[in-house]
N, C-alpha and C positions, 0 to 999 in steps of 0.2 A: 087383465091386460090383453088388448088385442094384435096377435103377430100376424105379420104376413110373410109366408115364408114362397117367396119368389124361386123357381125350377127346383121344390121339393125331391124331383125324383122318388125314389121308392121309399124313402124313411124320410119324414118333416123332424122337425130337429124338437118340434115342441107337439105334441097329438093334440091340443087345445087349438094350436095355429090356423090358418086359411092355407091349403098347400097349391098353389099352381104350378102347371109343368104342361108341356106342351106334349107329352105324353100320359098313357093311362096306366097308372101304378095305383094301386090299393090306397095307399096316402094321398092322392089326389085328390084335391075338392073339385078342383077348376081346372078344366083343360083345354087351351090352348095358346097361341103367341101372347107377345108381351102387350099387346093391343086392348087387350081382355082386360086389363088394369086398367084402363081409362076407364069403364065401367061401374070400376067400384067405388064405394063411399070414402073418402075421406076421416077414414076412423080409426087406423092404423096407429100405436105407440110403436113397435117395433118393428121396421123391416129388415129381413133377413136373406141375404144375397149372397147365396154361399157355395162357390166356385161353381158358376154359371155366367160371371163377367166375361170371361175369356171366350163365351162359346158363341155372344150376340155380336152381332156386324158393325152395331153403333151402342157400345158401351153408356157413352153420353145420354143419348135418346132414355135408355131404360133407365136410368139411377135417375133422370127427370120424372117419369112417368111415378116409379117407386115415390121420389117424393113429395110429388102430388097427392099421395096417398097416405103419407106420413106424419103423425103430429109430432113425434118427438126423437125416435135414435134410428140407425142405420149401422148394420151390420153387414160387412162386404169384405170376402175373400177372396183369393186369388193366386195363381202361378205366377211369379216372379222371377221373371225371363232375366234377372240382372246373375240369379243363383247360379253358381256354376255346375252345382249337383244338378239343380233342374235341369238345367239344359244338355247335360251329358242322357238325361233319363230318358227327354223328348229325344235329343238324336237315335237313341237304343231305339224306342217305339216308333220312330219315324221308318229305321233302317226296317222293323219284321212287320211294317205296315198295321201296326195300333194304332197307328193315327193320322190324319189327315191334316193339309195347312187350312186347309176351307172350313176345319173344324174349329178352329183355334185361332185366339186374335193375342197375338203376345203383349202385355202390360209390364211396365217400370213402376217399381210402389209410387214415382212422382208424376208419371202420366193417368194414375188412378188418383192419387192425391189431388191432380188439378181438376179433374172431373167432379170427384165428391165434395171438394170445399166453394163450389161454386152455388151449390143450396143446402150445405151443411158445416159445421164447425165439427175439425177432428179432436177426436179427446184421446184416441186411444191409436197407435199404429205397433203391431209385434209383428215379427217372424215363426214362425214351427214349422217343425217336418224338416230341420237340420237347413233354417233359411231358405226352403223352396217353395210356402205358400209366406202368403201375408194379408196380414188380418185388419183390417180399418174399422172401427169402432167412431162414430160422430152423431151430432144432436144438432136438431135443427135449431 
């Protein structure tokens, strides 16, 4: 099975996977923007998109590119700005300056839902982390 695991950051979620991140972590294979993807072959079963939605400018754009890349599922999580714990969590970080808005692009599970069902079928959508991420699972 070949993964690609899209802003691996410092652990890819699988050691057999392709890891890109636009930094350089030990786990990296590939480093740099989501551009880099255009590059590669079309050999992908699984992509793996795993709370790095929220941190691109054009959400749309990259889960296009991912599934150009993808022959068969898509794995994509996310902060869900509808949660109210989330959003108490982001105020707290906002308020001791952990986080920046220019980091951060807030998502509704159905303004990701209409993004990913426009070159995917969803099979699977849960909440964890007490409703503050959410997990979309689809097949192309």
């Amino acid at each position: 099975m070949r993964v690609l695991d899209v802003g691996c950051g410092r652990n890819k979620l699988y050691p057999f996977s392709l890891g890109i991140d636009h930094k350089k972590y030990p786990s990296v294979d590939i480093i740099g923007d989501l551009s880099i993807i255009e590059e590669l072959p079309k050999c992908f079963d699984v992509a793996l998109v795993l709370q790095v939605i929220e941190h691109l400018d054009d959400p749309a754009k990259a889960l296009d590119m991912v599934a150009d890349k993808t022959n068969a599922f898509l794995v994509v999580d996310f902060p869900n700005r509808e949660s109210m714990l989330w959003r108490l969590i982001w105020r707290c970080w906002r308020g001791i300056g952990m986080a920046k808005e220019s980091q951060h692009k807030d998502l509704t599970k159905s303004e990701l839902l209409r993004i990913v069902e426009k070159r995917f079928t969803v099979l699977n959508v849960c909440s964890y982390w007490f409703g503050m991420l959410t997990c979309v699972v689809a097949q192309k």
